[in-house]
N, C-alpha and C positions, 0 to 999 in steps of 0.2 A: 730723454734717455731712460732714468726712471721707468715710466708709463711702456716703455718696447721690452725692459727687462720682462716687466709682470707678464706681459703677453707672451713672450716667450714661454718664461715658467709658467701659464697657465697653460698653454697649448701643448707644450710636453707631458706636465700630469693629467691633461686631459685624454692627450695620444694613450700614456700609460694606462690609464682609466679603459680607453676602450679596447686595447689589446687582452685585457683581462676576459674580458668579455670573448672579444674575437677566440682567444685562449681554449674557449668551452665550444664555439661551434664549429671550430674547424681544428681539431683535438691533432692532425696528423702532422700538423705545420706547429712548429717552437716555436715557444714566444719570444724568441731572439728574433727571428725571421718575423714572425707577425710586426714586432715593435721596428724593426730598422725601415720594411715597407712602408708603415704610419708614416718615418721620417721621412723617406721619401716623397709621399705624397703629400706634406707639412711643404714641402722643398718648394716641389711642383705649382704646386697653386697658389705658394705663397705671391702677393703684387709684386713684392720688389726682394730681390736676394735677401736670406736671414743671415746675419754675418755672428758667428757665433766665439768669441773671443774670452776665454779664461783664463787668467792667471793659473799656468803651471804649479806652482805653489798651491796654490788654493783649490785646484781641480785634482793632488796628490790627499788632500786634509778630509776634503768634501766626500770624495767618491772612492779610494782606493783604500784609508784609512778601515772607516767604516764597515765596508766590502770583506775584507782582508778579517779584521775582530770578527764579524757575524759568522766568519767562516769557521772560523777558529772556536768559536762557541759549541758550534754542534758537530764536530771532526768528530769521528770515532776514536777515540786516543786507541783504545783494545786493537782493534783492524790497522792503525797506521804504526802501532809498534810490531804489529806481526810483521809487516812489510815492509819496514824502515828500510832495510838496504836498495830494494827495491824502489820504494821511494824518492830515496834520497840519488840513487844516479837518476832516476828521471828528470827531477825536480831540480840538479845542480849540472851531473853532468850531463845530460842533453841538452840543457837550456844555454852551456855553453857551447855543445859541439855547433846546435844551430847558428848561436851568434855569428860565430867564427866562420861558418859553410855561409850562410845569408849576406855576411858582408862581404865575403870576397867574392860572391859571383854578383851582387849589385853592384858593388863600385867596378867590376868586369862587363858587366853589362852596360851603366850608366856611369862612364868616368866622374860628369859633373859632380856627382855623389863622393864627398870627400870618404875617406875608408872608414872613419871614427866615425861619421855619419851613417853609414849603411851597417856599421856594427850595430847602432843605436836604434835599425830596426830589426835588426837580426835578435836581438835582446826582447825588444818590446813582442814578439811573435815569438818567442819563447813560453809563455805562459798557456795556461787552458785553462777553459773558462767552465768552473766548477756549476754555476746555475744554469747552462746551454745543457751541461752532460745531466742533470736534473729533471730539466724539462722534458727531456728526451727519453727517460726510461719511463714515461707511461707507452711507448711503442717497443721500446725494445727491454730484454733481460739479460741484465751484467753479469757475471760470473761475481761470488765472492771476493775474488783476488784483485778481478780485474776492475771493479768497484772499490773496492780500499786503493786501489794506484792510484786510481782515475782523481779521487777524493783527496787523497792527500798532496798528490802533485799537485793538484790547483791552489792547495792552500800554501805551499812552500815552494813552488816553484814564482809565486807571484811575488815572493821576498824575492827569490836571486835574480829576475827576471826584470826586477825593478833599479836594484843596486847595480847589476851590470848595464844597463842603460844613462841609471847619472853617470856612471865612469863614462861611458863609451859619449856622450849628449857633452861632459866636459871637458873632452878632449876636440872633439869635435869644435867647442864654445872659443878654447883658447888655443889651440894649435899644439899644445904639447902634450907628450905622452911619455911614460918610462912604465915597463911591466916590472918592475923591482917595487918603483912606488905605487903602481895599481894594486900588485899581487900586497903590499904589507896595508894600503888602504882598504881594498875589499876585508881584507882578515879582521881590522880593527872595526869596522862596520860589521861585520858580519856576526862577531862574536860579542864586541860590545852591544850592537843592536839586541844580542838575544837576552844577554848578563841583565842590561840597563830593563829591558822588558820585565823581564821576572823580578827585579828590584824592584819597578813600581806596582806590580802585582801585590807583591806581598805588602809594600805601602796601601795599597788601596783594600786590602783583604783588613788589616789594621784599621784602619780607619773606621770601616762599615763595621769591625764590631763592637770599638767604642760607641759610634751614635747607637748602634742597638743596646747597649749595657746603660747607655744614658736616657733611653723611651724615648731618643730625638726622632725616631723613622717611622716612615710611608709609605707607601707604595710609587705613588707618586717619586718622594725623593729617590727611590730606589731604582726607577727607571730614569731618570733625569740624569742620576751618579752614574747607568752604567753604560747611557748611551752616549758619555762624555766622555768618558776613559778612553776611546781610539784616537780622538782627536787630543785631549791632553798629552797623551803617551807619544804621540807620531810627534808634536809640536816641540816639548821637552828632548827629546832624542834627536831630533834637527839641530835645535841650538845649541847638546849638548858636543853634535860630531859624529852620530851613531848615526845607523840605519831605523829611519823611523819605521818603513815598514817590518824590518824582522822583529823589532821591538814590540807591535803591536800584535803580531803572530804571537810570540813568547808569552805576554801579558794576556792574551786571549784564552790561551790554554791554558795558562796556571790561574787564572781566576775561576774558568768552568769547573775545574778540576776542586779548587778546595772553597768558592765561596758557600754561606749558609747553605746545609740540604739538610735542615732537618724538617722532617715531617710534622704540618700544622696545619691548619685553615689558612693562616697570614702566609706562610711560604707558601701553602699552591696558589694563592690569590695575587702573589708575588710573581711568581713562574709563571703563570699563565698572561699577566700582562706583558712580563717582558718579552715571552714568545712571540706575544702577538705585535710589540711596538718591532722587534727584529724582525718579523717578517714582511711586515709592511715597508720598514726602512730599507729591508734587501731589494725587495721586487719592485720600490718605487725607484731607487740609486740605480740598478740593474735596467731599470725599463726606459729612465731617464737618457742613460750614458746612449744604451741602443738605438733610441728615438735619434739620439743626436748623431748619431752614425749616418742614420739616412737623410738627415737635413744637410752631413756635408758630405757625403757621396756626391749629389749633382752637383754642388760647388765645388770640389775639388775634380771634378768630370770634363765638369765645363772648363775648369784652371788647363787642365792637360790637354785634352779636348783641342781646343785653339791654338797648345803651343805647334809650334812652326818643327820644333827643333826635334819632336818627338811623336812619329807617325801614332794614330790610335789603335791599330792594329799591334802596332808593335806593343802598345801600353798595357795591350790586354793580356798580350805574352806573357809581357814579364809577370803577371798576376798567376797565370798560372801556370808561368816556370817556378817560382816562388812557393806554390800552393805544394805543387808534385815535389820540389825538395825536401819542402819540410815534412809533407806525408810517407817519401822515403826513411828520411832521414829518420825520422820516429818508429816506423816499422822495422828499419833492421835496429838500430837502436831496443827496442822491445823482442825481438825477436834473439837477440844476443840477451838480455837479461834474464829473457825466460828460461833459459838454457842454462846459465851459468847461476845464479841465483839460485838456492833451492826451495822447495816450496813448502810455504808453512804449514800449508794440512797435512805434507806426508815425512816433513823432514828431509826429502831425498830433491836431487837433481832431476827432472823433468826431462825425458828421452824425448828427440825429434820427432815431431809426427803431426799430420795435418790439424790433427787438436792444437799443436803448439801454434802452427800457423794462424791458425783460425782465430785466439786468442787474442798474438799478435796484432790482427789485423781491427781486433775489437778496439784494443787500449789503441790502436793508432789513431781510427777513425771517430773513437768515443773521445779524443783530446781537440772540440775545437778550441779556434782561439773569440774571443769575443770580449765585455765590460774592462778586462784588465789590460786589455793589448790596446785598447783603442784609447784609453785614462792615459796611459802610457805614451801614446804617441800622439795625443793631446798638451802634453806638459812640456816638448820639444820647445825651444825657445825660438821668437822672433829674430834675434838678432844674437850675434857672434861679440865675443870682448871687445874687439876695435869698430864695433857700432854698422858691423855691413850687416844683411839678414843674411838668415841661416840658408844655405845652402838647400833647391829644391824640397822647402818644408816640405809643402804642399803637395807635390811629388810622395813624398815617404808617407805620408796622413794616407792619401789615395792607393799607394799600396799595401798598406797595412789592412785598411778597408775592405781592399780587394780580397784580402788573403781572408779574412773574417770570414767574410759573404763565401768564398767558396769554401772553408772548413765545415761552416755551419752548413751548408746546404748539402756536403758529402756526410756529415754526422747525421742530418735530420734523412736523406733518403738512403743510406747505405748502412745504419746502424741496426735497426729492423730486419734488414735481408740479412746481415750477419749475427745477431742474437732477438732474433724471431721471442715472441710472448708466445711461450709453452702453451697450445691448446690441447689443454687435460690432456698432456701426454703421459700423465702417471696420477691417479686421479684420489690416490690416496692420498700421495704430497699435499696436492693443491687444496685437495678438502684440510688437511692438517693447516696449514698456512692461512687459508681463509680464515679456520677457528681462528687462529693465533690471531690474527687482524681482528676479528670480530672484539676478541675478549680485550686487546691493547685499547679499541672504543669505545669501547664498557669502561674499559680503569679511568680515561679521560674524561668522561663526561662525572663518574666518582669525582674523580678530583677538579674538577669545575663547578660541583655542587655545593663539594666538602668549602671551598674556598670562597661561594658565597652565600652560606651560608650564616645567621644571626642566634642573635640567644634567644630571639622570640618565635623562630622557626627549626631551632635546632632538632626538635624531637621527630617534627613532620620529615625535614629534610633526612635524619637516618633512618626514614621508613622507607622516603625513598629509594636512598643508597640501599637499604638492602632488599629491595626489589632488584637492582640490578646486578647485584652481588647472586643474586636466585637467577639472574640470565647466566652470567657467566657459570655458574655450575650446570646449569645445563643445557648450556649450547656444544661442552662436547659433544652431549649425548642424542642432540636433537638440534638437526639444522635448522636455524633461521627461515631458510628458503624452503618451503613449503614442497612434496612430494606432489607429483600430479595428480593423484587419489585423492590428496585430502583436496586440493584446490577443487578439484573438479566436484568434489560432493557440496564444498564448502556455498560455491554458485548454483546448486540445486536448492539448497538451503534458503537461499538469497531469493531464488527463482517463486520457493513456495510461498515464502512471508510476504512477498511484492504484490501476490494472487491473490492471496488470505483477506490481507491489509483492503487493498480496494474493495474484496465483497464484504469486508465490516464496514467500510463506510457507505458501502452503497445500503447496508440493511444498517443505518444511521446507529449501529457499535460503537464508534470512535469520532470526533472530530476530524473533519475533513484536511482543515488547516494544519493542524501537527501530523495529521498521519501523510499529507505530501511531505511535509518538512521529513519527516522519515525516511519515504521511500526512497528520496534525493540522496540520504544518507546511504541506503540499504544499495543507491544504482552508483556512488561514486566508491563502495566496499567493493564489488562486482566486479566495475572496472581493473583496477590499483590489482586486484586477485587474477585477474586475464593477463593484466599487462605483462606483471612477474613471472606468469609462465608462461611467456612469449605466446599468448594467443591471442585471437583477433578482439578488438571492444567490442562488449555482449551492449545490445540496445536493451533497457530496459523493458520487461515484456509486459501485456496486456497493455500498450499504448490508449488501446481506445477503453477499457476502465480508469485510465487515467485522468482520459479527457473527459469521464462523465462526471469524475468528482471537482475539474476545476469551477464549474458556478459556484458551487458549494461551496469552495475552499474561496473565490475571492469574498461569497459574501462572510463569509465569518473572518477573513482578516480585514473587511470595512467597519466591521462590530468591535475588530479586538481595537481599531484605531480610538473607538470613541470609550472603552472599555475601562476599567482599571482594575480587573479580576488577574493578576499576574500568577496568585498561588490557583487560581483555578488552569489557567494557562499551564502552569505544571503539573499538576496533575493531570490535565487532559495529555499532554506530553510523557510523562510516566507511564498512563494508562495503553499506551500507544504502545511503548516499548516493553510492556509489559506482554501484551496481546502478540506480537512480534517473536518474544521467545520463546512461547507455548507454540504457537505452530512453527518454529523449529525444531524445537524436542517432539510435538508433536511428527512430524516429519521423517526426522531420526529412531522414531519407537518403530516406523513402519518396515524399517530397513534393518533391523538388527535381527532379523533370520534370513538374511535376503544372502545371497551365493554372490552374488555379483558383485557386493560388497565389502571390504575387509571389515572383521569385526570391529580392530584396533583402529581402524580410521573412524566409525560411527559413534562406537566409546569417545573416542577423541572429544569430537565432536559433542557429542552429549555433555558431557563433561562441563566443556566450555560456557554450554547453554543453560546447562543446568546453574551454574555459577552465578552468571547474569542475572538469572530470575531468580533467585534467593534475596538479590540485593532488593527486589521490589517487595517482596513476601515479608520481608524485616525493616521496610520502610518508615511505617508508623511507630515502630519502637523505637526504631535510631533515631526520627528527629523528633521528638521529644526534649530534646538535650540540644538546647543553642552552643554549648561550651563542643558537642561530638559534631555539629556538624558546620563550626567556624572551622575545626579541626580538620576533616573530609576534605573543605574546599582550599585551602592551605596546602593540603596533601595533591589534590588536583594542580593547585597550580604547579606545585614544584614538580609536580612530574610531569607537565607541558613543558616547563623549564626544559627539564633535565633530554625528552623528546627532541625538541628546536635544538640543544648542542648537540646532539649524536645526530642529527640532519648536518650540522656545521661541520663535526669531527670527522663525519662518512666524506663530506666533500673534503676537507682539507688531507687525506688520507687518497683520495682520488686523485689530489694534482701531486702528490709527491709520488705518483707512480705505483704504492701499495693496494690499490686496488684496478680493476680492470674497471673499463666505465659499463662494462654490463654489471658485475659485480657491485658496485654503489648503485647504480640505477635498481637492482634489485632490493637494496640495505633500504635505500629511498624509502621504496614503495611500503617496503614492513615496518618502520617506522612511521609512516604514510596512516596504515591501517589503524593502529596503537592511536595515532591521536583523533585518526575520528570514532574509535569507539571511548576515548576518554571524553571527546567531547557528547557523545550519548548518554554521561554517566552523569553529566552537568543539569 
């Protein structure tokens, strides 16, 4: 038993593993839908059925816990207090009206379905799945408003969506029911859940600044402390009576809210671990629950499938009579709040109008349900207090399933067609916004620097920093993304030194062996500069002076094998790059009365060139001094460093939908450039 668990669990984060992946090459499909497909084909080809059986207790600790805190860490508090009212009927009172509409037309549909039982999925289908509507906005663009609902509802509506489930799962469990003692039980959960949550907030804010006032802390302990807190807080609130999950909502926010922010090396070196242990532990929890979606779709398929008592056409019905109510039911539901509610940007009540509908129709179909509905009806119990099983579990699992797969698949292809990705429909916004993106990957990659940086690097490292400190001041004033002018001189450039380069080694000028190693460099600048302005790959030119220098070039890299001249090796590599930047300023001197050129672009350019080859002209002085040029190469490294995070930051800014994947594909390539000309400077 052992030995089937691992395999399990390895084949799930394996699933997860490759969905990630899948995630980047097929960008239009959510990784909800990529990860539930895995499961299924886990399902399919598995020899013999996977029978997948967790203790409801422990699958509330494990997956809903955790879920729930990382949510609550990065809520906008700002955006969800502006839309609290708003909010809060989404998140309580439609989670009830569903409940209540869900179970009386399933046990109307499926008598067998006792009524406390079809409440208990009317509840579990109540919630929206916060990382489906996530994954989803690199295709489509939310409205401010209607992204603070969409955000906050998932984070609080997965509290009352959960509490009115156990009521509705223990009523169903023991047969009895009083809404007198539901209605003063939910209050005392609901309100204790919250009291008890912020009580041990503030215990655990306590805590963490004792060990800091004692020099007991780490980084280490500091992630361990605070990826423990949802399961401490859900576990203590269980036994104490409360709602564990509203507890850890409460405890989530008031810890964001006031733990340590003050500014250091050790807090960002702090922050940045624990981002990154919360996002892994989301998308792996997240990717896990989904995988296991599809592993029991066919098991529970094939359960209904067979029965006798219940045609499969009919079963498909009920999925999506089920789907359309609840899509109803949230559309007019939004559609009444947008109306009555007023709006935060303007103060006023919002007049009827296909704007309103349109809206509407966004927050309806941007709420799928997914990870928290499926936790949910997971935890459902085998068996009822006098020891019979529960009443068509497996039945309610398969519907809930059903209801997922089609949310997520109306969300993933109907969310796009109704909040479309603005192409440059106002091109001054988007250039403003780009900046703004631009400069927030600048402060991160700062603060990734700042945070590992030492005392024996510290001076190099704020040379670095304030290189980029000099990006951000002037990426207002000058795009990143290169003008077609300058690209297109910039490959003339490139054109001429590639020309140059081969007739010096052909009239034996330079070393054949470094000045191929060049040109390599000079044809893959060339490229990465076509790609970016969407033009076709330039083949590097004079092919056949290329192939007159390869004898050349292998016999002097058979001489460098047996060689040990390394500093002549760099100089003949220097000497190369040196030769290189004269006939580009050469180049550029020819063009600076020319019409067909803008001045401001040749300057540019000159500029740039001129730069470079100063650094050769001052070479013999600078190294001179082993203390300036241990110093230099310190300085290189950490701005390779610093390079490789704003390559990491550009991607992770990509999947959270802040960039378009032309847009990163573009950031790519200029960061792309930057490090092979630093590595030229090597």
């Amino acid at each position: 038993m052992p030995v089937e668990v691992f395999e399990l669990i390895l084949m799930l984060l394996l699933a997860v593993l490759l969905s990630s992946i899948l995630d980047q090459v097929v960008p239009r499909i959510s990784s909800p839908l990529i990860q539930i497909a895995l499961g299924i084909g886990i399902a399919m080809l598995a020899i013999s059925p996977i029978e997948v059986n967790i203790d409801p207790e422990l699958f509330l600790v494990l997956f809903i816990a955790p879920l729930l805190f990382s949510d609550a860490l990065e809520a906008d508090k700002r955006n969800l207090w502006e839309n609290k009212t708003t909010i809060v009927s989404f998140a309580i009172g439609l989670v009830i009206v569903i409940t209540l509409c869900v179970g009386f037309v399933l046990h109307w549909l499926v008598p067998s379905i006792p009524l406390a039982a079809a409440f208990a999925l009317g509840a579990a289908l109540g919630p929206t799945d916060a990382v489906a509507v996530q994954a989803l906005k690199k295709e489509a663009k939310l409205g401010k408003r209607e992204g603070a609902i969409l955000q906050g509802e998932a984070l609080i509506n997965d509290a009352s969506g959960v509490v009115s489930f156990q009521f509705a799962v223990a009523a169903a469990v023991t047969g009895a029911f009083s809404l007198a003692n539901a209605a003063t039980s939910f209050a005392i959960a609901f309100i204790g859940g919250i009291a008890l949550g912020i009580l041990l907030a503030v215990a655990f804010l306590y805590i963490n600044k004792r060990i800091r006032e004692m020099g007991l802390d780490n980084v280490t302990f500091h992630v361990l402390f605070e990826v423990s807190m949802p399961l401490v807080v859900f576990l203590f609130s269980e036994l104490v009576g409360v709602s564990g999950i509203l507890a850890v909502v409460a405890c989530g926010i008031m810890w964001s809210m006031y733990r340590d922010r003050k500014i250091s090396p050790y807090q960002s070196r702090l922050n940045i671990a624990l981002t990154s242990v919360w996002k892994v532990i989301g998308f792996v929890l997240n990717g896990v629950v989904f995988v296991l979606l599809g592993i029991q779709l066919p098991n529970a398929m094939q359960s209904t499938w067979d029965n006798l008592y219940i045609d499969n056409f009919v079963l498909i019905g009920y999925v999506l009579l089920l789907t359309a109510l609840i899509v109803v039911l949230r559309f007019v539901w939004a559609l009444i709040m947008t109306r009555l509610i007023k709006n935060p940007d303007t103060g006023k009540r919002d007049r009827f109008s296909l704007s309103m509908v349109k809206d509407s129709l966004v927050t309806t179909v941007g709420g799928p349900k997914g990870a928290i509905t499926l936790s949910i009806a997971f935890t459902i119990p085998f068996l009822l207090a006098d020891g019979s099983t529960f009443p068509q579990r497996s039945l309610i699992i398969f519907l809930a399933s059903g209801v997922i797969v089609c949310t997520l698949l109306l969300a993933n292809f109907l969310l796009p067609v109704l909040a479309p990705k603005e192409e440059a429909e106002d091109d001054e916004e988007e250039t403003e916004e780009l900046m703004r993106t631009k400069i927030e990957i600048m402060r991160t990659v700062i603060e990734r620097l700042t945070a590992d940086s030492t005392e024996t690097n510290d001076r190099e490292t704020k040379i670095v920093v304030s290189s980029y400190n000099n990006r951000i001041r002037s990426i207002r004033s000058i795009a990143d993304i290169e003008e077609p002018a300058v690209a297109k001189l910039r490959i003339e450039v490139i054109d001429y030194q590639i020309e140059q380069l081969i007739r010096a080694v052909e009239r034996h000028e330079v070393e054949a062996f470094e000045t191929f190693e060049h040109l390599n460099r000079l044809s893959r600048q060339k490229n990465l500069i076509a790609h970016s302005n969407e033009k076709a790959s330039y083949a590097t030119s004079s092919r056949v002076g290329r192939l007159r220098i390869m004898t050349s070039m292998l016999i002097r890299s058979v001489k460098s094998i047996f060689s040990s001249g390394s500093d002549e090796d760099h100089e003949a590599m220097d000497k190369v790059r040196e030769l290189a930047e004269r006939f580009a300023i050469e180049y550029l001197q020819r063009l600076v009365n020319n019409p067909d050129y803008p001045s401001e672009v040749v300057a540019k350019l000159m500029i740039n060139h001129e730069r470079a080859l100063s650094v050769f002209d001052k070479s013999e002085a600078t190294m001179t001094s082993e203390a300036v040029q241990d110093a230099t190469v310190s300085i290189d490294e950490i701005q390779r460093r610093g390079l490789h995070l704003e390559l990491e930051v550009i991607q992770d800014f990509y999947a959270s939908g802040s960039l378009t994947r032309e847009q990163a594909k573009d950031m790519r390539d200029n960061v792309s450039l930057m490090l092979l000309d630093l590595e030229e400077s090597l």
